[in-house]
C-alpha positions as MATLAB code, in Angstrom:
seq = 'XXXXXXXXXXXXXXXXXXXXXXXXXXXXXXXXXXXXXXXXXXXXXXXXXXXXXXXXXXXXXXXXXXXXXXXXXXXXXXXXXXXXXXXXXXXXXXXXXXXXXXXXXXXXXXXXXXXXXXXXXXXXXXXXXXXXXXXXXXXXXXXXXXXXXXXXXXXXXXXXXXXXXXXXXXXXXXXXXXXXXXXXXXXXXXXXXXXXXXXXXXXXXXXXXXXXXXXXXXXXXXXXXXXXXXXXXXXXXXXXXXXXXXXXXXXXXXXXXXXXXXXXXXX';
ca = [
     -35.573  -42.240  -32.316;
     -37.403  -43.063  -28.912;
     -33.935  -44.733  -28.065;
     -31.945  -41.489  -28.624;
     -35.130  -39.707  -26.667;
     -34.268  -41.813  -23.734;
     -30.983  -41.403  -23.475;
     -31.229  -37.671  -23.487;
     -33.674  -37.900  -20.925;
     -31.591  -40.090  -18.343;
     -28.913  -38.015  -18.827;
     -30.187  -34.523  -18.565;
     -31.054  -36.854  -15.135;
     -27.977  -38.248  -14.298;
     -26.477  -33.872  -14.563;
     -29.266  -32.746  -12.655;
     -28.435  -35.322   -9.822;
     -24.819  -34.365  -10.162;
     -25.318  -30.911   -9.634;
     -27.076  -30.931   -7.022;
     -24.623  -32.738   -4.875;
     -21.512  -31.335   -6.752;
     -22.355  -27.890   -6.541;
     -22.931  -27.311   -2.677;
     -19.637  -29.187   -2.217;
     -17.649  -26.695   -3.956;
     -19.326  -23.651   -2.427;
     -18.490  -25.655    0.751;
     -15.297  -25.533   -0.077;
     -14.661  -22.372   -1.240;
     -16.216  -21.243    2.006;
     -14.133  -23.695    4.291;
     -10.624  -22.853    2.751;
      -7.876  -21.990    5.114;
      -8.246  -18.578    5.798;
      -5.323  -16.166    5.743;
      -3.453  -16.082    8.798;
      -2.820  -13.094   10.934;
       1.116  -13.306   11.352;
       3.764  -15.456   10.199;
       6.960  -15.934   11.111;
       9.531  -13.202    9.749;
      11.240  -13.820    6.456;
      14.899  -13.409    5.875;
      14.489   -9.936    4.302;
      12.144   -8.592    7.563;
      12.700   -5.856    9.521;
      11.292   -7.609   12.218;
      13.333  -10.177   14.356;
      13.431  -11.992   17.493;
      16.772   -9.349   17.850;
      14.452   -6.735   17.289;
      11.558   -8.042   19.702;
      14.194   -8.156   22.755;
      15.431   -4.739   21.796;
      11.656   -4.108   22.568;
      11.403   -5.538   25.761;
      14.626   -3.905   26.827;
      12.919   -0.802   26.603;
      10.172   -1.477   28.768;
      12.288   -2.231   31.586;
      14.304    1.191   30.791;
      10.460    2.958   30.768;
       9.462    1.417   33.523;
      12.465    2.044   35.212;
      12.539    5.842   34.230;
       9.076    6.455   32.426;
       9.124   10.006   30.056;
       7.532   13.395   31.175;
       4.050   14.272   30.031;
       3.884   17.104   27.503;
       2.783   19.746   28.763;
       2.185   21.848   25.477;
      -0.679   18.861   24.702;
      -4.082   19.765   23.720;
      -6.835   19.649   26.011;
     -10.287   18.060   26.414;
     -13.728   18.894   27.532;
     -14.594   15.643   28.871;
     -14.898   13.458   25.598;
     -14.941    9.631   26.577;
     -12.471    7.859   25.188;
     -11.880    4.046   25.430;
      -8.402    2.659   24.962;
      -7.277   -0.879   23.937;
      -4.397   -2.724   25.061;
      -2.387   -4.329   22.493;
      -2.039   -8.290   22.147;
      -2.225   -9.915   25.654;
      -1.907   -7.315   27.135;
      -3.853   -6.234   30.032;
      -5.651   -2.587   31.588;
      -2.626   -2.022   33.587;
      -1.044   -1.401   30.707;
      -2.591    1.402   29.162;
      -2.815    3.524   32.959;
       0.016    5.621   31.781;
      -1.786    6.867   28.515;
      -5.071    7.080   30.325;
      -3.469    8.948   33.053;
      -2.149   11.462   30.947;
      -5.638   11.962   28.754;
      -7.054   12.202   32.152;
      -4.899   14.747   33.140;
      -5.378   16.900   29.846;
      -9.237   16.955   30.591;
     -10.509   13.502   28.317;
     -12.794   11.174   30.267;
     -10.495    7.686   29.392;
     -11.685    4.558   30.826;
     -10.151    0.659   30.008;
     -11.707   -1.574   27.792;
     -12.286   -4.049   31.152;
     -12.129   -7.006   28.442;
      -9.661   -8.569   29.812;
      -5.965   -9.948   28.401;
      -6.322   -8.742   24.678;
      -6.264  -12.713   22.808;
      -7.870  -10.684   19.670;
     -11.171  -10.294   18.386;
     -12.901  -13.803   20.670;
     -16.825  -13.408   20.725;
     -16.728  -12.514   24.275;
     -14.160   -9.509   24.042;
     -16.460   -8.208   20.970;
     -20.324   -8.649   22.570;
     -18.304   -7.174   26.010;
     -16.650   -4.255   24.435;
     -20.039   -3.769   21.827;
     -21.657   -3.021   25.061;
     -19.136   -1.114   26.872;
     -19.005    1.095   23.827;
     -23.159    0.824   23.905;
     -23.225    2.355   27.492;
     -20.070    4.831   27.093;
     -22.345    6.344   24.028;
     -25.300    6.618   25.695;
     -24.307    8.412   29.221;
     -22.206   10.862   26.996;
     -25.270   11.196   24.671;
     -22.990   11.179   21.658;
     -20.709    8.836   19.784;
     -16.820    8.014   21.994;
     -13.300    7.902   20.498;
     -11.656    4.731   20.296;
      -7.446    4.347   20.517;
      -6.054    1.243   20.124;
      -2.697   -0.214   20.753;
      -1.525   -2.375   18.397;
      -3.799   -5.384   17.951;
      -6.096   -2.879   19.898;
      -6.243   -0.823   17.475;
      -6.915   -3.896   14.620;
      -9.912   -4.787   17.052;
     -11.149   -0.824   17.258;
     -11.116   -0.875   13.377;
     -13.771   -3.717   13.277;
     -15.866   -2.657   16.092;
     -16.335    1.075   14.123;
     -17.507   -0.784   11.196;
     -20.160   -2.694   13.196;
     -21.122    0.176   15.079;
     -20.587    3.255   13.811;
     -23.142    5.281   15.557;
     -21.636    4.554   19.037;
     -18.085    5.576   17.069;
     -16.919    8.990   16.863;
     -13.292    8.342   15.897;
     -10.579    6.032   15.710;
      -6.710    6.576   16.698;
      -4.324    3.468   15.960;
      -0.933    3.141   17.390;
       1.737    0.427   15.397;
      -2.021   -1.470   14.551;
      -1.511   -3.885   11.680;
      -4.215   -4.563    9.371;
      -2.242   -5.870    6.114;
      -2.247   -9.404    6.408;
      -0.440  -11.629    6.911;
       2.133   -9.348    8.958;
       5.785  -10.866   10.112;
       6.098  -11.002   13.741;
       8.270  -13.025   15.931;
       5.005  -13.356   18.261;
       3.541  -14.950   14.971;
       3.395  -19.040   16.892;
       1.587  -16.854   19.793;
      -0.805  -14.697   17.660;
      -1.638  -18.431   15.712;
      -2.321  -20.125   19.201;
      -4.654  -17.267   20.111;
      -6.619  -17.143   16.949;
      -8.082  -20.463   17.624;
     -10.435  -18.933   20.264;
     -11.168  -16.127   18.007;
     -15.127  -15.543   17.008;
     -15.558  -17.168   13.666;
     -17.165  -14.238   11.605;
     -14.716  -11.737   13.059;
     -12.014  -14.001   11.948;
     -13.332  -13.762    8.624;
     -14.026  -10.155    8.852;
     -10.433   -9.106   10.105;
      -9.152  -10.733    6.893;
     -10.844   -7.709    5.151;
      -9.694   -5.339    8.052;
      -7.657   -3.228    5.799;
     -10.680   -1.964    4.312;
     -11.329    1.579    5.743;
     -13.829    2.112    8.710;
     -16.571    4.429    7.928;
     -15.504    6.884   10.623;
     -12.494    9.305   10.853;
      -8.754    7.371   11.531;
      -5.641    8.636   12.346;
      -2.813    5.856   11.985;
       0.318    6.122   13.647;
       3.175    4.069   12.276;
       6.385    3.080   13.726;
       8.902    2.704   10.845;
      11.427    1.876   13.728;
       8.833   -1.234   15.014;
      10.932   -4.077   16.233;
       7.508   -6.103   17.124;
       5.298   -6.342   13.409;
       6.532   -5.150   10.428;
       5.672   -1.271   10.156;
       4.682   -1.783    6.580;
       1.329   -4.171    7.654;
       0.339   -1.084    9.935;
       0.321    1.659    6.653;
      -3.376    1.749    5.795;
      -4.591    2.675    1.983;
      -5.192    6.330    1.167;
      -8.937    7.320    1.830;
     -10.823   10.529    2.321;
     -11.438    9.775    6.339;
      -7.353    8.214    7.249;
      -4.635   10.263    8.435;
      -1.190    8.582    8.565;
       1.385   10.052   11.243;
       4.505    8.300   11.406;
       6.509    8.561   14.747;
       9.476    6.442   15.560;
       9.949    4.776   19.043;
       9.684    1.207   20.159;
       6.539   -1.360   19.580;
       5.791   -1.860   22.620;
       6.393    1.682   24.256;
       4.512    3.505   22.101;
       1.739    4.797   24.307;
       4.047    6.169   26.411;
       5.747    8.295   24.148;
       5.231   11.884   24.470;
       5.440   12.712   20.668;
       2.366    9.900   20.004;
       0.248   11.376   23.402;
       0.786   14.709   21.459;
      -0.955   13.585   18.490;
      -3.192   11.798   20.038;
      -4.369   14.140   22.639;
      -4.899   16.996   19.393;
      -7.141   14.385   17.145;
      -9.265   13.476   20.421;
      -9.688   17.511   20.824;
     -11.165   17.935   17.374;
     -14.363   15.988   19.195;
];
């Protein structure tokens, strides 16, 4: 009987000691699995290819060649700030031609002055927390976000962290169901390795609605991501427009500036 006692004793021991080291380890692990990646490279059945992706680029040297009109039957502003975001690596310079034209239709539209756009690093968020911060505060009232692209991915996750500096969100060919299929998918994996670690974690859940008012526009005609990554989820606040162009012209397009230009007026 005291034998049997014993035994129980060492081990209800010997599982108490087991547990404790066992148990951390696997939430460890569960926390340290690979998270999902942002792109991969395009199956055999995706619309996306590298074909498509120079089919892309050829049309930026046609717009920049011979860039489209602005519309002039585009809504007008009362000088609502408005903060634009380039798409991936890309730069301020090229978002002058859709900040021009809001501009010129009365919006206040400034650059995100982040920088190349390598995705959601911990410098481009604190810099572009306070740049949204400032833009709030001088206007006295909450700015419009519109993304390009991975611009727009980023502008999603900076509404949900501050939506009281938010007052709305446009998206242009932004996707947000991962993984998408991209030929710039070795690229987008290169830059992710400088991305902020909680934001890396957070834009896995990026397709989860932002708690301000969305408009997405979708490209079903994208030769850079594949469109269907960009479609967000029905939700009260989310208006889908689809518009077909190129990827990487988009902003430029008068049909988007159109819709764009209206949604920023409703401000």
């Amino acid at each position: 009987m005291q034998l049997n006692h014993k035994l129980r004793r060492v081990g209800r021991g010997v599982r108490a000691r087991v547990n404790k080291r066992v148990r951390p380890m696997l939430l460890m692990d569960s926390f340290d699995r690979e998270p999902i990646p942002f792109a991969i490279w395009p199956p055999a059945d995706s619309p996306v290819s590298v074909r498509t992706w120079l089919k892309e680029v050829a049309a930026v040297g046609r717009l920049t060649a011979s860039p489209p009109l602005f519309p002039e039957d585009a809504a007008r502003g009362s000088g609502q700030k408005v903060i634009v975001l380039p798409g991936f690596c890309a730069v301020d310079n090229s978002t002058i031609r859709l900040r021009n034209f809001l501009n010129r239709q009365g919006f206040d539209a400034q650059p995100w002055d982040c920088g190349p756009n390598l995705g959601p690093t911990r410098t481009i968020l604190n810099n572009l927390e306070r740049l949204l911060e400032d833009s709030a505060a001088e206007q006295g009232r909450p700015v419009a976000l519109v993304g390009i692209s991975l611009g727009g991915t980023i502008a999603r996750e900076i509404a949900k962290r501050r939506p009281d500096c938010v007052a709305r969100i446009i998206t242009m060919v932004s996707p947000i169901k991962l993984p998408v299929a991209s030929p710039l998918a070795p690229l987008a994996k290169f830059a992710a390795l400088v991305w902020d670690g909680d934001a890396r974690q957070a834009i896995a859940r990026v397709a989860e609605p932002p708690p301000v008012p969305l408009t997405a526009i979708v490209n079903p005609k994208d030769g850079v991501v594949d469109w269907r990554a960009c479609v967000p989820d029905p939700a009260p606040n989310v208006e889908i427009v689809t518009i077909e162009g190129e990827h990487m012209t988009m902003a430029s397009n008068p049909k988007v500036q159109r819709v764009v230009a209206a949604r920023l007026a409703l401000d």
